[in-house]
N, C-alpha and C positions, 0 to 999 in steps of 0.2 A: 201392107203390114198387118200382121194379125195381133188384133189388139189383146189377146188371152195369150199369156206366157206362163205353166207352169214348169217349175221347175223337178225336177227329180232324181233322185237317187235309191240304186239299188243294191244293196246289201246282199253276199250271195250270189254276184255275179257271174261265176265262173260254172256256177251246177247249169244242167239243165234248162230248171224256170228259168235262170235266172237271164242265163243267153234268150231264153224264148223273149220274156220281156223286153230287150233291149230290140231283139229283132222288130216287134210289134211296137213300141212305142215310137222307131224311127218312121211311121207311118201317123201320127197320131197329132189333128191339127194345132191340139193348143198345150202336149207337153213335151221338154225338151230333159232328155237325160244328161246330166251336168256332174253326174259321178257315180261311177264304177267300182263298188267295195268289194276286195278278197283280201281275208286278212295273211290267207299261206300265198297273194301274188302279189301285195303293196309295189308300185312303181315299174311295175311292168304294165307295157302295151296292150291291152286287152285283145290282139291279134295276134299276138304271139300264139295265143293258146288256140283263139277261132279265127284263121285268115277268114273266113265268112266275114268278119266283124268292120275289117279294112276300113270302112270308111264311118263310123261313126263319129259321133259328134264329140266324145272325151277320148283322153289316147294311153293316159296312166290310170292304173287303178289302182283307188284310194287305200287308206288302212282305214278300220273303224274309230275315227276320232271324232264323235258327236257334236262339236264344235265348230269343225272344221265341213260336217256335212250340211249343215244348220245353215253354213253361210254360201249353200251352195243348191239348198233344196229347200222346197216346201212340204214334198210329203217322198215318204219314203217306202219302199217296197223291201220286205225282208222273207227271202228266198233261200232261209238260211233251214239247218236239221233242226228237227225237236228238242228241247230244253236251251236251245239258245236264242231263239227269239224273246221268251221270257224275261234275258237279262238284256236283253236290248230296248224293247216297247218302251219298257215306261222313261228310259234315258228321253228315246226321241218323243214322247207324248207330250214329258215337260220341258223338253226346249221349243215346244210348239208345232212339231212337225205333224202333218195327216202321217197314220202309220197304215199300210196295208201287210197283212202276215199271211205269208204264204205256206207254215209249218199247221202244226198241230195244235199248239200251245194252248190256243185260247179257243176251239172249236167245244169242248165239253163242259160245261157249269157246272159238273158235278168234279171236285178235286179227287175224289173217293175213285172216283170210275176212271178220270185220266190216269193217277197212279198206277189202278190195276192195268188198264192197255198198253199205256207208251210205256212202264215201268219206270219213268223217273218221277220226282217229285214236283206238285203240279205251280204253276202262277198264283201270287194270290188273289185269291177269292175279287178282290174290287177290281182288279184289272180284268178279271176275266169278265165279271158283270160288266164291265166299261165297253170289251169289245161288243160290236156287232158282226151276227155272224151274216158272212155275205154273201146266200144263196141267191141270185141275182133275183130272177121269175120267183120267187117266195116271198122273200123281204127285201126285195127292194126299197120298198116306201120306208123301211128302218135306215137302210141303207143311207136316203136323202142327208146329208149334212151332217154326215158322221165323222170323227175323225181318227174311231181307230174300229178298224175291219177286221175279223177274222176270217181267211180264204179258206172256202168250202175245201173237199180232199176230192183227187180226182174219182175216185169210184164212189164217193157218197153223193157228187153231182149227176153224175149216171144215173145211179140207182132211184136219188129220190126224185129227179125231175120224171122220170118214167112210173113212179108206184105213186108220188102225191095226191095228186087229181082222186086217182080211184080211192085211198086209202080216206080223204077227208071228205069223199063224198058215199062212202059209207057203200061201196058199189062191191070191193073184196072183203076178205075175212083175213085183219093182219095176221091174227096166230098163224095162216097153213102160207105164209110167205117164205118164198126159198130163191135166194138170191145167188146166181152161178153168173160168176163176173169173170172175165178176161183181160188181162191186161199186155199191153207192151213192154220191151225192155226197160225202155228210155223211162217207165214209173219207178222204175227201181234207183233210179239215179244216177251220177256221173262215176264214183267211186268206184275202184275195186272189187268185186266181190264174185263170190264161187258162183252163187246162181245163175248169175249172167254171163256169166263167163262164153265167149264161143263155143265150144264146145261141149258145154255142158245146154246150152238152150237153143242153137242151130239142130233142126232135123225132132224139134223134142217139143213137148205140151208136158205141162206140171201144175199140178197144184200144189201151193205152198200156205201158210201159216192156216190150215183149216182150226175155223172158231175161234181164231186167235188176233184176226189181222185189227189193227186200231181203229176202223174206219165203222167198225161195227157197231160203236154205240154212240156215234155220232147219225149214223144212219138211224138208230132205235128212238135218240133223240128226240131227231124233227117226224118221224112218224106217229110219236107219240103223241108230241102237239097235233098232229095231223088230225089223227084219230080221236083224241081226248080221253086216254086211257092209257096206260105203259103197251108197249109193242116188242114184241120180240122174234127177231127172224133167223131165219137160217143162212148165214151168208157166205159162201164158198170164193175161194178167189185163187185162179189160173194165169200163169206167165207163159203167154207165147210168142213164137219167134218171130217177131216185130218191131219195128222203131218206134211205133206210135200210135194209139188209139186206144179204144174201153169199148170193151162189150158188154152189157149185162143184158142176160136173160134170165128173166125171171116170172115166178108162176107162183098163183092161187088160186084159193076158191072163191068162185062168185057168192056173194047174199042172193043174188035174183036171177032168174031169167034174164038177158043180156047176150046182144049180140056185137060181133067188130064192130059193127056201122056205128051201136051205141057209143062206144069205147072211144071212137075215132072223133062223135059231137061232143063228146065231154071236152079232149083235150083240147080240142081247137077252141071252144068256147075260154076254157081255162087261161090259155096260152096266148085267146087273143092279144096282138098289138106287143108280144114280145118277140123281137124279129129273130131271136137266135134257138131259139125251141121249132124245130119241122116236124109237124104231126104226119103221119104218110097215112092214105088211102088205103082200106081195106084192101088183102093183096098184097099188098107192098111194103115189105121189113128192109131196114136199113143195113147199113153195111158198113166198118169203120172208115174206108177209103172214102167215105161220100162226106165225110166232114171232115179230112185231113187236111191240118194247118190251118183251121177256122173257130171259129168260137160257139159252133153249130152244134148243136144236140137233135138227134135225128131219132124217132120212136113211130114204135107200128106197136101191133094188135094183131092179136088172134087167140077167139075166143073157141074152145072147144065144147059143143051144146053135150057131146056125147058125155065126157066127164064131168062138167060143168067147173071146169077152168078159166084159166084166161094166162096166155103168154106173152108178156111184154118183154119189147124188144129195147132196146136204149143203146147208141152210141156217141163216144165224144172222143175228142183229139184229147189226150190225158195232158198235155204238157199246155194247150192251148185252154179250149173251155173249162180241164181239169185243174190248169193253175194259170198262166200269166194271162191269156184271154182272159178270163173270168176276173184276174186282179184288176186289170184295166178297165173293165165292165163296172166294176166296184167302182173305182176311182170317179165315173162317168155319172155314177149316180150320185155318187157323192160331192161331187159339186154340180149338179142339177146340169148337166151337159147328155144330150142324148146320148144312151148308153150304147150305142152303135160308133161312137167315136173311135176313128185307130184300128177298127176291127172288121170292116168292113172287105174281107177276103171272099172270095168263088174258093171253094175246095180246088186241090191239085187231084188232080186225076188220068189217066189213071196212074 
C-alpha cells in the first residue's frame, strides 16, 4: 500500500493541458485525480469527449463548486484561458488547496505590462506576489513548499532554459538576442479557430502575432533577473503543421571568444543533476520528435567564430514540458518529492 495519497483535481479538464494532465498524472506514484472540472461538460463522462480517457480513475465531470472540490482534493490544477484563473486562485487558496496555474494570470509582477499583453485587466497585485513562478531548473528551490505556482508558458520554457545559462553568465550580449520560435498546433488550444483550422495550416508555415505574442515579457522578465539589468529581445513566433512540440532558435552576439565546446561545459555544469534539461554534444542539435510526450527539453550549440555569434537550439513537447509536465514537475517540488515523479517517459519515436 503506498502510504503518500494525494489527492487532486483539475479544472480545465477538457482543453488540451488539461487531458495531458490527467493522462500523466494516471502514471504518477502518490497522486490520485478524484475530479474532473468543465463547467460547459458538468455530469458527463469525461470519455465521451476522449475515448483515450476510458479508464480513468473519476467518470463524471465536476462543475466549479469550490466546496465541493475542497472535499475531494488537496491541490488543484487550473488549465483554465486567461482572466479566469484569477477569479478562481484565491477561492481555492483560502479553502486551503495547493493551486497550480497553468494560464497567464500570475506569470508577470508587473499589472501595467500584463494589461498591455493579455489585454485584460490584471490579478491583484498580492496574489500575484503570493504566486511563485515555476520555472522548474531556475527556481526550483522557491518552488519547495509552495502552495500557489504560477506555470511557466510553453515558449518562455523553451526559450529561457536554452538563453539562461549564457545570459547570467555574462557569455552573450542580451540586447542583439532574436528569438525565432515554432510552435505546434495543439499550442493554440482545443477551440475553434481560423488559424488552425485544416486547411488553413496543413501544407503551410506562418508567422503570427509578430512583437505582440504574451509570452514576450515574461521572457524579458526572467532575463532581466538573469542579467541584472532590463533585457529586451526580439521574439518572432511560427505555427506549424504539427500536433506537438517548440522550437526555438535563437542567436547572438558573443562578449568573448567562445567556442561550442565552451557553450556545451557551461550547460551541463548549469543543468547538472536536473534530469529533464539534455545538453547535446557539439555537432549535435536537437529535433522536436526527440522529446515528444516527455517533459524533456533538449538544446545544442553552435557557435559561429566567423561572425562571432552563437546559435542555440531548444526543444520541448508544448503540451508536456510546456504545460502539464512541467505542472506536475512543480507539484514534485513542491512537496519535496523527487521532481522526476509521474514523468518518467522514453520519448515516442519515431
Amino acid at each position: 500500500m503506498n502510504p503518500i495519497n494525494i489527492r487532486a483535481a483539475i479544472v480545465g479538464s477538457t482543453g488540451y493541458g488539461g487531458v495531458e494532465l490527467i493522462r500523466l498524472l494516471q502514471s504518477h506514484p502518490y497522486v490520485t485525480v478524484t475530479s474532473v472540472i468543465s463547467s460547459s461538460n458538468a455530469g458527463s463522462p469525461i470519455a465521451q469527449g476522449f475515448p483515450h480517457l476510458t479508464e480513468i480513475r473519476t467518470d463524471l465531470l465536476d462543475g466549479v463548486d469550490v466546496e465541493l472540490i475542497k472535499s475531494k482534493a488537496e491541490v488543484v490544477f487550473l488549465a483554465t484561458p486567461h482572466g479566469i484563473s484569477m477569479k478562481l486562485a484565491p477561492e481555492f487558496l483560502a479553502a486551503g488547496l495547493k493551486v497550480i496555474d497553468l494560464s497567464g494570470d500570475y506569470r508577470l509582477k508587473s499589472g501595467d505590462t500584463y494589461r498591455e499583453w493579455y489585454k485584460h485587466e490584471p490579478a491583484p497585485q498580492a496574489d500575484v506576489e503570493r504566486a511563485i513562478y515555476g520555472l522548474a531548473e531556475i527556481y526550483g528551490k522557491h518552488v519547495s513548499g509552495a502552495d500557489f505556482i504560477s506555470n511557466p508558458g510553453c515558449y518562455s520554457t523553451a526559450t529561457l532554459l536554452g538563453l539562461y545559462p549564457a545570459v547570467q553568465a555574462g557569455w552573450i550580449k542580451p540586447d542583439s538576442i532574436i528569438i525565432d520560435a515554432k510552435s505546434a498546433v495543439s499550442g493554440a488550444g482545443r477551440g475553434l479557430n481560423l488559424s488552425s483550422h485544416y486547411s488553413e495550416i496543413n501544407e503551410n508555415f506562418k508567422a503570427y502575432k509578430l512583437n505582440k505574442h504574451q509570452h514576450t515579457p515574461e521572457i524579458e522578465q526572467v532575463l532581466s533577473e538573469a542579467a541584472g539589468f532590463p533585457v529586451i529581445t526580439t521574439f518572432t513566433t511560427h505555427l506549424v503543421p504539427m500536433t506537438r512540440g517548440i522550437m526555438c532558435t535563437m542567436y547572438a552576439t558573443l562578449t568573448d571568444k567562445r567556442t561550442t565546446a565552451d557553450f556545451v561545459e557551461l550547460y551541463q555544469q548549469f543543468y547538472e543533476g536536473r534530469r529533464f534539461v539534455r545538453v547535446r554534444p557539439s555537432g549535435i542539435w536537437p529535433a522536436t520528435k526527440e522529446v515528444w510526450g516527455t517533459n524533456y527539453c533538449d538544446i545544442g550549440f553552435s557557435v559561429d567564430e566567423r561572425t562571432g555569434r552563437i546559435t542555440f537550439i531548444s526543444v520541448i513537447d508544448n503540451l508536456v514540458k510546456g504545460a502539464a509536465g512541467q505542472a506536475i514537475q512543480n507539484l514534485n517540488l513542491a512537496m519535496d518529492w523527487d521532481e522526476t515523479l509521474g514523468l518518467q517517459f522514453t520519448p515516442v519515436y519515431p
